[in-house]
C-alpha positions as CSV (number, residue, x, y, z in Angstrom):
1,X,56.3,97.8,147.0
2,X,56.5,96.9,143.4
3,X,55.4,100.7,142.0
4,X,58.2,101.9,144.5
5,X,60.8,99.2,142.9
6,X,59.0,99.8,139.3
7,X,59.9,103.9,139.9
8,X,63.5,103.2,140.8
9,X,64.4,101.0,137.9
10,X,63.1,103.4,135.5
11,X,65.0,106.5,137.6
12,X,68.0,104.4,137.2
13,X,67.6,104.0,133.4
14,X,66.6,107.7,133.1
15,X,69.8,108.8,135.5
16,X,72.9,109.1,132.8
17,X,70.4,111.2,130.4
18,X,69.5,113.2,133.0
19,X,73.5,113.6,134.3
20,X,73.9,114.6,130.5
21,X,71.8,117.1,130.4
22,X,72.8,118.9,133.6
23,X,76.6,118.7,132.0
24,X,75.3,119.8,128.6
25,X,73.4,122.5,130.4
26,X,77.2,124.1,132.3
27,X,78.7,123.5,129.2
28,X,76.6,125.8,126.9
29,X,76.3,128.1,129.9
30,X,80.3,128.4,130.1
31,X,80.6,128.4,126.7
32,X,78.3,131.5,126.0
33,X,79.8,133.1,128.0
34,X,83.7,133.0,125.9
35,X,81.8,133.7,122.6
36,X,78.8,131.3,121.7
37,X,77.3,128.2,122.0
38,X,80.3,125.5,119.8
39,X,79.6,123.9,116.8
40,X,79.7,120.3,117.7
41,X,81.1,118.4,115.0
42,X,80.0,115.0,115.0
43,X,76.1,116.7,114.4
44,X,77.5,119.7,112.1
45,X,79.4,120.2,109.0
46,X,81.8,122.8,110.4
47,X,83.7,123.3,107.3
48,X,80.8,124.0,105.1
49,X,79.6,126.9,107.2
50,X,79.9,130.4,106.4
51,X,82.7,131.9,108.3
52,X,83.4,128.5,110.3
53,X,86.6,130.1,111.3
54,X,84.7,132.5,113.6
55,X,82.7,130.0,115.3
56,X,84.3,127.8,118.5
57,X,83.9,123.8,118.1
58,X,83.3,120.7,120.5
59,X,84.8,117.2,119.9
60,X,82.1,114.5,121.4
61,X,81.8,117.3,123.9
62,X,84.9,118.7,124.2
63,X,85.1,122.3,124.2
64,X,88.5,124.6,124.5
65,X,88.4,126.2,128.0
66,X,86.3,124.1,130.0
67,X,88.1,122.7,133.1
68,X,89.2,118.9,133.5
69,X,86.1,118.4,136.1
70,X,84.0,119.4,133.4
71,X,85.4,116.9,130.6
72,X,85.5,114.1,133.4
73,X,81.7,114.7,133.6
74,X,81.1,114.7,129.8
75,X,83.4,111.7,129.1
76,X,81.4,110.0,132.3
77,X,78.1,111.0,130.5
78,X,79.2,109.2,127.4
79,X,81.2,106.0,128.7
80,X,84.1,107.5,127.6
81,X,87.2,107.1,130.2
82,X,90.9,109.0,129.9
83,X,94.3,107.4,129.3
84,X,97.5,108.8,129.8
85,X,99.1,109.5,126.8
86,X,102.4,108.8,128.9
87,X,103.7,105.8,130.4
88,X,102.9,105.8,134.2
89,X,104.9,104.3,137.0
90,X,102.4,102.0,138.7
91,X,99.6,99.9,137.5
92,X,97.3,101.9,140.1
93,X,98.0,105.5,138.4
94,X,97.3,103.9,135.0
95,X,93.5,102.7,136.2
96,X,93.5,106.1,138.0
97,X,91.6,109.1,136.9
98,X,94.1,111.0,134.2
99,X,95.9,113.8,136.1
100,X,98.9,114.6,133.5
101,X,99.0,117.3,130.8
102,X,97.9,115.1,128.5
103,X,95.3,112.7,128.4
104,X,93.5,110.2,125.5
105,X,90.2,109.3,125.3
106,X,88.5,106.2,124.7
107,X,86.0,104.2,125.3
108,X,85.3,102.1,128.2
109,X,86.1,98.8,126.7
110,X,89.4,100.4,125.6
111,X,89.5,101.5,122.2
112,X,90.6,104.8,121.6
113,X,88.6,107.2,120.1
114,X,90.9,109.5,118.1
115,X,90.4,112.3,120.3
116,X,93.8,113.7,122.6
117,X,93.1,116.7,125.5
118,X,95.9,118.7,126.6
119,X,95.4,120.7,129.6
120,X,97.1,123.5,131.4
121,X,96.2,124.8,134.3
122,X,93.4,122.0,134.6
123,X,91.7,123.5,131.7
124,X,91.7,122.4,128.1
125,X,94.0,124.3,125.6
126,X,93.9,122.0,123.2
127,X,92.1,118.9,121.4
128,X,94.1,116.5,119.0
129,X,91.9,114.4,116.4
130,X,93.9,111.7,114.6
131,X,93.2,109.1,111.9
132,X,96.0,106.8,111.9
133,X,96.5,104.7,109.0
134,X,97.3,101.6,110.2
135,X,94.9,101.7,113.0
136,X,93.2,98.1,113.7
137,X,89.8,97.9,112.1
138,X,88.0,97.6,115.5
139,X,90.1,101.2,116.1
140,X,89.2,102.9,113.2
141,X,85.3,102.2,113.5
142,X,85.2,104.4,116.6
143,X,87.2,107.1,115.9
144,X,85.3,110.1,116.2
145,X,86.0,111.3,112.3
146,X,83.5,108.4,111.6
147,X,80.9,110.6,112.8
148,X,81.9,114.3,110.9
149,X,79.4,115.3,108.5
150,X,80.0,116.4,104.9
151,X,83.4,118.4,103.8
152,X,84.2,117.9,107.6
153,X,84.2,114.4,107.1
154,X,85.7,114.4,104.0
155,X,88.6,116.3,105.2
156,X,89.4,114.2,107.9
157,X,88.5,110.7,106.5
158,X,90.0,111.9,102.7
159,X,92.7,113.8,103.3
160,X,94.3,115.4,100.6
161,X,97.0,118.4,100.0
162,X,94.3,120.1,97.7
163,X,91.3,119.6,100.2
164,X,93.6,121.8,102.5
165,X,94.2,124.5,100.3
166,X,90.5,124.5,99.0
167,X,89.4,124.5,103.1
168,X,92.2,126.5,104.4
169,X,94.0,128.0,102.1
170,X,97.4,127.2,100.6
171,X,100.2,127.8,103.1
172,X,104.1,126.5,103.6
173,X,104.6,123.2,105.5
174,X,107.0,122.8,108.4
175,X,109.1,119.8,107.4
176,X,110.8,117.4,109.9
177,X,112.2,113.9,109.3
178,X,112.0,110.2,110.4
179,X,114.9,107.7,109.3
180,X,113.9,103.9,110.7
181,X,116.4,101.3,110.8
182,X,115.2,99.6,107.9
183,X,116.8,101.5,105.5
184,X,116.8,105.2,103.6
185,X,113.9,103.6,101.7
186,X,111.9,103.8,104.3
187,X,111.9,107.1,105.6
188,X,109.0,109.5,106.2
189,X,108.8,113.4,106.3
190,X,106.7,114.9,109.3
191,X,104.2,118.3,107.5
192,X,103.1,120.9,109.7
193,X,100.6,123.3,108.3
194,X,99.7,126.1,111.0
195,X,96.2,128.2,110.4
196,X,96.4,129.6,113.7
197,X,94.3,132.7,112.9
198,X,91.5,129.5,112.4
199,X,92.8,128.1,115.7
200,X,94.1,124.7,113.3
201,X,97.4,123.3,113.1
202,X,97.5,120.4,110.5
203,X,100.2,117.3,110.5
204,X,100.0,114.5,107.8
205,X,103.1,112.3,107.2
206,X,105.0,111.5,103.9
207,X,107.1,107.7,103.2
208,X,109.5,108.3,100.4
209,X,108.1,105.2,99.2
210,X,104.6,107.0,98.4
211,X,104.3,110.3,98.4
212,X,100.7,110.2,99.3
213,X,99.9,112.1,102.8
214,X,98.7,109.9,105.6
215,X,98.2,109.5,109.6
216,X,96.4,113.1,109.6
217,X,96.5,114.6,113.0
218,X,94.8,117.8,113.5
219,X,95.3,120.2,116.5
220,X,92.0,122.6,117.2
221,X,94.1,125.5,120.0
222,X,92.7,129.0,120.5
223,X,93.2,131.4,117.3
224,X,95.7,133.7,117.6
C-alpha cells in the first residue's frame, strides 16, 4: 500500500512537467508547420541573431497563430492565468476563464506579467510586451523583459531612440497627444514606430517635462 501511495505522490509531482511537455510538443508541431520552430525569448537573444527579422518568436510560450485552447494550456503549464484587459460586468466573468479579444497575463497570485494577447477568431494575432515606468516594484520583478537576454534585454529594459534605430532602423514616429488636468506642464506625446515588414510596432511615451522616452510597449503581429 505504501509503494502504491509512494508512486502516486511522485506521479503527482511529475504531472505539470509532463502536461508541459505534451503542450510544448503541439506547439513546435503547429508551429513547424507556419515556418519554423520560434525563437523563444526569455532563452534567446533575438535581436542579436542574424536575420532575426526572418525568424517567428514566443513570449513565455506564446506563439502568433496558435488558438486560445492552446495558450490556456501553456499559461496552465506555467501558473500563469488570463485577465481581461476590460472591465467585466459581474464578479463571476472576471474569475472566469478570459473569453474577450483581449486578454492579460499574470501570474496566479495576481501580478501581471507584462505580456497582453489579442485574439481574433480564437487565435492569437498579436502579443503586447510592456514595461511600464511606474510599475510597483513587486510588478516590475516579474515582467517577462526581466528574463530577455542580451541586446533583447537591453532594448526592452534600456530603451532608447538610438537603440531603435541601431536595431530597427531609423524610421518616422506617429505622434498623438495626452493633456491631463494638471496643467500644459504636464502633458505627454504618444510615439508610434511601425516595422511591420519585422512584424514590430513600437510605442514609448514623451512628458514635456523630460524628454526622455518611457512606458515602452512593443506589439509583435504578423509581418506584412
Amino acid at each position: 500500500m505504501r509503494l502504491i501511495q509512494a508512486s502516486k505522490s511522485v506521479f503527482a509531482l511529475a504531472l505539470p512537467g509532463i502536461i508541459w511537455a505534451l503542450v510544448v510538443s503541439n506547439w513546435r508541431a503547429e508551429a513547424s508547420a507556419h515556418g519554423g520552430e520560434p525563437t523563444e525569448l526569455t532563452q534567446v537573444d533575438l535581436f542579436g541573431l542574424p536575420a532575426w527579422e526572418q525568424k517567428p518568436v514566443s513570449v513565455n510560450g506564446f506563439t502568433l497563430g496558435i488558438t486560445r485552447e492552446q495558450a490556456f494550456e501553456i499559461a496552465k503549464a506555467r501558473n500563469l492565468v488570463f485577465k481581461p484587459n476590460m472591465p467585466t460586468a459581474t464578479a463571476a466573468e472576471g474569475k472566469a476563464p478570459c473569453t474577450p479579444v483581449s486578454c492579460t497575463v499574470s501570474m496566479a497570485n495576481g501580478n501581471a506579467i507584462g505580456v497582453d494577447l489579442k485574439f481574433d477568431m480564437d487565435r492569437i494575432t498579436k502579443i503586447t510586451v510592456s514595461v511600464p515606468e511606474d510599475a510597483d516594484p513587486e510588478v516590475k520583478k516579474v515582467n517577462v523583459s526581466r528574463e530577455f537576454k542580451g541586446l533583447t534585454r537591453q532594448f526592452f529594459n534600456h530603451y532608447s531612440d538610438s537603440l531603435r534605430n541601431r536595431i530597427f532602423g531609423p524610421r518616422e514616429g506617429k505622434e498623438s497627444h495626452d493633456l491631463l488636468s494638471a496643467g500644459p506642464d504636464y502633458s505627454y506625446t504618444h510615439v508610434e514606430y511601425d516595422y511591420l515588414q519585422s512584424g514590430v510596432i513600437i510605442h514609448v511615451t514623451i512628458s514635456k517635462r523630460d524628454p526622455t522616452p518611457f512606458d515602452l510597449e512593443v506589439d509583435l503581429v504578423a509581418p506584412k
